[in-house]
RODO-2510 file (C-alpha; in nm, 4 decimals, decimal comma):
residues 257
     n   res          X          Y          Z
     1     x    12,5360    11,1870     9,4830
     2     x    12,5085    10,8833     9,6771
     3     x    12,3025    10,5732     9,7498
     4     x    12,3153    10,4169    10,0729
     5     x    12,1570    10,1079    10,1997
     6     x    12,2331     9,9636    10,5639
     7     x    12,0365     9,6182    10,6549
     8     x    11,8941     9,5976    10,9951
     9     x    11,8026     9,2414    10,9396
    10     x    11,5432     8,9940    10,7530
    11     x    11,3552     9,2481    10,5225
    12     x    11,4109     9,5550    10,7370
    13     x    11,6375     9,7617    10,5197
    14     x    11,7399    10,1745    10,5405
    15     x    11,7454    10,3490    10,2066
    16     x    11,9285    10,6982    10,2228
    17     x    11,9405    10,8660     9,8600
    18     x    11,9701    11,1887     9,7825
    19     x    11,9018    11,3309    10,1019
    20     x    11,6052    11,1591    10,1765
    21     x    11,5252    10,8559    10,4458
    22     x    11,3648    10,5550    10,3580
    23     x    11,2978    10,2362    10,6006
    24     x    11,1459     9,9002    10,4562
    25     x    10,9361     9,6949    10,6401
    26     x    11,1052     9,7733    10,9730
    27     x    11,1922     9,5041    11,2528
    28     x    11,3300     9,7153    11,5057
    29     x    11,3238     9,5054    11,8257
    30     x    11,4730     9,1729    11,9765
    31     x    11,2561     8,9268    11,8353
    32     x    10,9037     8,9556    11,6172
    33     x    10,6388     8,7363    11,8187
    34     x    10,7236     8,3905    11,7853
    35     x    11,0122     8,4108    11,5771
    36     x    11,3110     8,4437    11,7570
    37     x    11,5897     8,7234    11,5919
    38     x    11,9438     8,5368    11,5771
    39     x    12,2677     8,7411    11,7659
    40     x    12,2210     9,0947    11,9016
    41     x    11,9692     9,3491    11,8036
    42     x    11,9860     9,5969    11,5403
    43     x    12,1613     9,8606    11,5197
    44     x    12,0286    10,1894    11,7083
    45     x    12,0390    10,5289    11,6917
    46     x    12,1399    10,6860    11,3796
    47     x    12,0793    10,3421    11,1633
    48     x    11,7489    10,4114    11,0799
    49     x    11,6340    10,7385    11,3008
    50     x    11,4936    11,0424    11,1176
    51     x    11,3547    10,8225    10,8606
    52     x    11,0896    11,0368    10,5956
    53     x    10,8427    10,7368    10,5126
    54     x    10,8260    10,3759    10,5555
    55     x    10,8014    10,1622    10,2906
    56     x    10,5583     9,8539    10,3613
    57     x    10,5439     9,5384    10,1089
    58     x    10,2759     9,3668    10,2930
    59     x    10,0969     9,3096    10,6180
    60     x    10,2635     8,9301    10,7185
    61     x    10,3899     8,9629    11,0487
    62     x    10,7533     8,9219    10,9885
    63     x    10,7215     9,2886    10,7700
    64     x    10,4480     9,4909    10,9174
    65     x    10,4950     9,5150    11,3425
    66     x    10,3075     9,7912    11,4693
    67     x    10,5210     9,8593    11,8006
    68     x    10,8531     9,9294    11,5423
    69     x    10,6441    10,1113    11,3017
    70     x    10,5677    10,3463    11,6220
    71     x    10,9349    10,3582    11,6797
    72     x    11,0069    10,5364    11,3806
    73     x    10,7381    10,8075    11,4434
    74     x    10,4650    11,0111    11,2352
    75     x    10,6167    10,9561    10,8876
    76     x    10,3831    10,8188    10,6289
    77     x    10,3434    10,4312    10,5738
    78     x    10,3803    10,3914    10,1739
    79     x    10,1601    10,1095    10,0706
    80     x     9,9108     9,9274     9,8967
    81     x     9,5676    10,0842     9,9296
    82     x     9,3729     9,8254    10,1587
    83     x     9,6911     9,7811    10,3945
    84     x     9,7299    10,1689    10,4646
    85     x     9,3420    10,1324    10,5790
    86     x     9,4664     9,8582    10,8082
    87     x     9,7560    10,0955    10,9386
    88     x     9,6023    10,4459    10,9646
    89     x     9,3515    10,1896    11,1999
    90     x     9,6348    10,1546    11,4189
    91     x     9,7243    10,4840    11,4596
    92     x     9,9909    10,5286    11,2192
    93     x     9,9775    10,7609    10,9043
    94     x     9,9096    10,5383    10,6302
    95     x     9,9325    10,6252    10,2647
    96     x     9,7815    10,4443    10,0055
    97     x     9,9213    10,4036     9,6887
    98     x     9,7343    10,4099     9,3083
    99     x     9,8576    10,1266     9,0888
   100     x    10,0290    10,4108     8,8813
   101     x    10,1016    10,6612     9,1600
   102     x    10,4369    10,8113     9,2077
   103     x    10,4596    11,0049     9,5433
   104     x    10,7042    11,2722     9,6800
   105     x    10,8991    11,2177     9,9620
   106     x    11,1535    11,4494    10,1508
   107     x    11,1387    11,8639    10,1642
   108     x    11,2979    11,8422     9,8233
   109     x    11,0264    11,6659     9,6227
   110     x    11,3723    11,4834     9,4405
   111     x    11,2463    11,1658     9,5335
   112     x    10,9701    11,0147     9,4365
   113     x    10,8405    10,6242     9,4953
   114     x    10,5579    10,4059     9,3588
   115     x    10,4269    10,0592     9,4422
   116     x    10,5335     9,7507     9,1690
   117     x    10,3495     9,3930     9,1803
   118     x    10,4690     9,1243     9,4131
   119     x    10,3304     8,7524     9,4106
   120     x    10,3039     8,6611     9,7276
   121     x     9,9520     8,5360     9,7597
   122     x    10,0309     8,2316    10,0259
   123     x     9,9528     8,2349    10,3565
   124     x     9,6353     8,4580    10,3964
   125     x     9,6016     8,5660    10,6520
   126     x     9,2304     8,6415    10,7777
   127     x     9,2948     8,9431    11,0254
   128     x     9,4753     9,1688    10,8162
   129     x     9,4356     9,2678    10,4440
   130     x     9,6845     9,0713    10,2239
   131     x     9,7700     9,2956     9,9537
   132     x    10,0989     9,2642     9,8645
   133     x    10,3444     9,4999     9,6675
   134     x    10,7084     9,6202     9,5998
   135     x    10,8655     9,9620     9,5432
   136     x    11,0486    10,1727     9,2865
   137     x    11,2584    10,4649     9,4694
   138     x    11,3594    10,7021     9,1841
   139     x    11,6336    11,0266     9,2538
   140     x    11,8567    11,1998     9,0837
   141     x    12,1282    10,9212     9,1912
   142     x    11,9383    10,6573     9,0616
   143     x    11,6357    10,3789     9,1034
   144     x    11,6436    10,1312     9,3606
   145     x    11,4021     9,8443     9,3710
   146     x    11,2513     9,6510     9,6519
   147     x    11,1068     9,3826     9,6065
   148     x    10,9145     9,3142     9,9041
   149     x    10,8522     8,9187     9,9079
   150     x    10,7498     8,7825     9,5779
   151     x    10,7927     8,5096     9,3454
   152     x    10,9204     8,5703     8,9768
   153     x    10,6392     8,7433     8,7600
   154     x    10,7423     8,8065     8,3502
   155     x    10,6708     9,1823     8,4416
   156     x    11,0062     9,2078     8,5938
   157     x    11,1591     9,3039     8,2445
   158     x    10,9072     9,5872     8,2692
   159     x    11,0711     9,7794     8,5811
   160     x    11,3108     9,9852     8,4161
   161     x    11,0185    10,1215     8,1869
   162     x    10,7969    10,2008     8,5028
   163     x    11,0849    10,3785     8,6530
   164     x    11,1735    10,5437     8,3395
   165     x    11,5375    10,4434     8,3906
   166     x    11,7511    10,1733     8,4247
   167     x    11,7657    10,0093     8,7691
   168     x    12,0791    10,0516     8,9731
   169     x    11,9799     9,8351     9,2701
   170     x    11,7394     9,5958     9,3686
   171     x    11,6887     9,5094     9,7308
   172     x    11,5865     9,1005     9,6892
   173     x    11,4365     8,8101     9,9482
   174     x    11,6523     8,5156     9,8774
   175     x    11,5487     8,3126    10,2175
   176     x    11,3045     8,2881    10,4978
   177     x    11,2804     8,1734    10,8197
   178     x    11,2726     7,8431    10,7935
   179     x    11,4754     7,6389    10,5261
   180     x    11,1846     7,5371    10,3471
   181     x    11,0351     7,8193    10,1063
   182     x    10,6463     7,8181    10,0818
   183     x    10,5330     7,9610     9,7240
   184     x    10,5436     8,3532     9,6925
   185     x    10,9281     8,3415     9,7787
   186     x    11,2602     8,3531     9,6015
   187     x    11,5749     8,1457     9,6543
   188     x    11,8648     8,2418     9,6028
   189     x    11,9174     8,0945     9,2613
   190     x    11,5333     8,3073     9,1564
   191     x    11,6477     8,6201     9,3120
   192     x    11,9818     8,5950     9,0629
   193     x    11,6857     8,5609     8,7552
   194     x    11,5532     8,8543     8,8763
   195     x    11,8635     9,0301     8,8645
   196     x    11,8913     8,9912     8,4639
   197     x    11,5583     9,0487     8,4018
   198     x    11,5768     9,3782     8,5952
   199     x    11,9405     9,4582     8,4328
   200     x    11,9980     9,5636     8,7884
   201     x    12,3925     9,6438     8,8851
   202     x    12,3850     9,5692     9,2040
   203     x    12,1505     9,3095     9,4492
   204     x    12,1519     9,3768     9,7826
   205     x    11,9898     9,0219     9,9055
   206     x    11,7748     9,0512    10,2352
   207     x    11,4745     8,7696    10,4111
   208     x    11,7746     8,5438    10,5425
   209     x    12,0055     8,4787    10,8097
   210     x    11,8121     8,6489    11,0726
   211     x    11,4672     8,4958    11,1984
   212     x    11,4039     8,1433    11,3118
   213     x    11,1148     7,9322    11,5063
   214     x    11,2460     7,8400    11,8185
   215     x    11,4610     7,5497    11,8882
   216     x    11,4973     7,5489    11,4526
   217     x    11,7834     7,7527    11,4152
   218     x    12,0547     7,4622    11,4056
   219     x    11,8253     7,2160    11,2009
   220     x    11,9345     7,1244    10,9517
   221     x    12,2795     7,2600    11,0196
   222     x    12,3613     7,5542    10,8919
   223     x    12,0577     7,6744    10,6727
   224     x    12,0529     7,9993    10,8151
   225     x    12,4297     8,1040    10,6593
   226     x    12,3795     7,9094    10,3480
   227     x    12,1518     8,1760    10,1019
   228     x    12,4024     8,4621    10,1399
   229     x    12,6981     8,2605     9,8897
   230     x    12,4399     8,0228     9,7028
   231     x    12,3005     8,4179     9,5899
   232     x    12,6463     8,4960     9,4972
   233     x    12,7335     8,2067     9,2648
   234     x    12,3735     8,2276     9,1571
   235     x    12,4182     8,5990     9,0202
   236     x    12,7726     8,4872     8,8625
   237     x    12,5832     8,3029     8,6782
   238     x    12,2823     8,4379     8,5635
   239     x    12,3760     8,8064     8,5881
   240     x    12,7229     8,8236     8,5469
   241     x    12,6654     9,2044     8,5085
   242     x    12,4764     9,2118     8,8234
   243     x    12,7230     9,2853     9,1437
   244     x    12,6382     9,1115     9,4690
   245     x    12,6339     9,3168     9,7897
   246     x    12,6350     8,9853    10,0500
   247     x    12,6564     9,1849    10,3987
   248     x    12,6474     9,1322    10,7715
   249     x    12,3681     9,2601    10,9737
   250     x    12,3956     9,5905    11,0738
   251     x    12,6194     9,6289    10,7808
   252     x    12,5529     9,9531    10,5328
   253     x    12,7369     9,9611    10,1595
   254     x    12,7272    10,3319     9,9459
   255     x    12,7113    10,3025     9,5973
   256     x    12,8003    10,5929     9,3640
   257     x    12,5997    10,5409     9,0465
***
């Protein structure tokens, strides 16, 4: 048994365990409205094809694009109550989630996921709702933790309890698209906190390196590459039991827990 996790890029992030597909807050084309995607386009195909649900934090428009959420077909949209409103709107099957809920996904019923809190409460937006939330994947090969975008929140220690086991990876934001962080983020240097108060063993960071305003990817010089190794020292650190998995777009890494 198996976990697999290949990232397409920003938050967009594939989650195969135990036989079952998951996709993250999917980006699946060249750029995302204004924001402009940095070197080629994701990977195609078999990277995140046959997926069995979606997995949406929140409703900001570098997570939640309705033209790549068609792309990956009629699968349910796992999220927060008022957002799956907002999505079944659009045509897509949207599942809301109960604070407590865990869902089934797959033939196999193995898998199961629920929704955890995420602080993220800047930037309201007044067209869409703005709930915001992160996920708990539980299988037989383990518990996997995304984050979704979030600032630290005490409740973190708490994850392992929700999930009834200890967490084996957490999928963290440790940038943005700019190199200024506006509350309801995490640096690199949080997203290493996180990783002790979670006990997770490995961090798979995501939300850097990838999006940029136009004409801002060169200013200042080199903010775009910098997260990736500031998250590595930063876990050294602070959770020296905590691996990093720093990867290249398109890249995929397979744990065996």
């Amino acid at each position: 048994m198996t976990i697999a996790l290949t990232w397409l890029g920003h938050a967009s992030v594939v989650l195969d365990i135990d036989g079952v597909r998951l996709v993250a807050d999917p980006l699946l084309r060249r750029h995302n409205g204004v924001l402009r995607r940095r070197g080629g386009v994701h990977p195609e195909g078999d990277a995140w094809s046959r997926a069995d649900a979606v997995l949406l934090s929140h409703l900001h428009h570098d997570h939640a694009e309705v033209a790549s959420l068609r792309m990956l077909g009629e699968v349910p949209v796992l999220t927060a109550v008022d957002n799956a409103a907002w999505v079944t709107r659009k045509g897509l099957a949207g599942r809301g989630l109960a604070e407590d809920e865990w869902v089934g996904v797959g033939g196999s019923g193995d898998v199961t996921v629920r929704l955890v809190p995420a602080v993220h409460e800047s930037r309201p937006m007044p067209h869409r709702p703005n709930a915001a939330n992160g996920h708990l994947v539980r299988g037989p090969s383990g518990v996997v933790w995304l984050a979704g975008d979030t600032d630290l929140y005490p409740e973190m220690e708490r994850l392992s309890e929700l999930a009834g086991a200890p967490v084996d990876v957490a999928v963290l934001p440790i940038g943005g698209w700019g190199p200024r962080l506006s509350p309801g983020h995490m640096g690199p240097s949080q997203a290493a906190t996180a990783c002790r108060l979670t006990g997770a063993r490995w961090a798979l960071p995501v939300h850097w390196r990838t999006l940029h305003v136009p004409a801002g990817r060169m200013f200042p010089r080199g903010w775009m590459d910098a997260a990736g190794p500031r998250f590595e020292e930063a876990v050294a650190r602070e959770a020296p039991s905590c691996r990093a998995l720093v990867v290249d777009v398109g890249a995929s890494v397979v744990l065996d827990p």
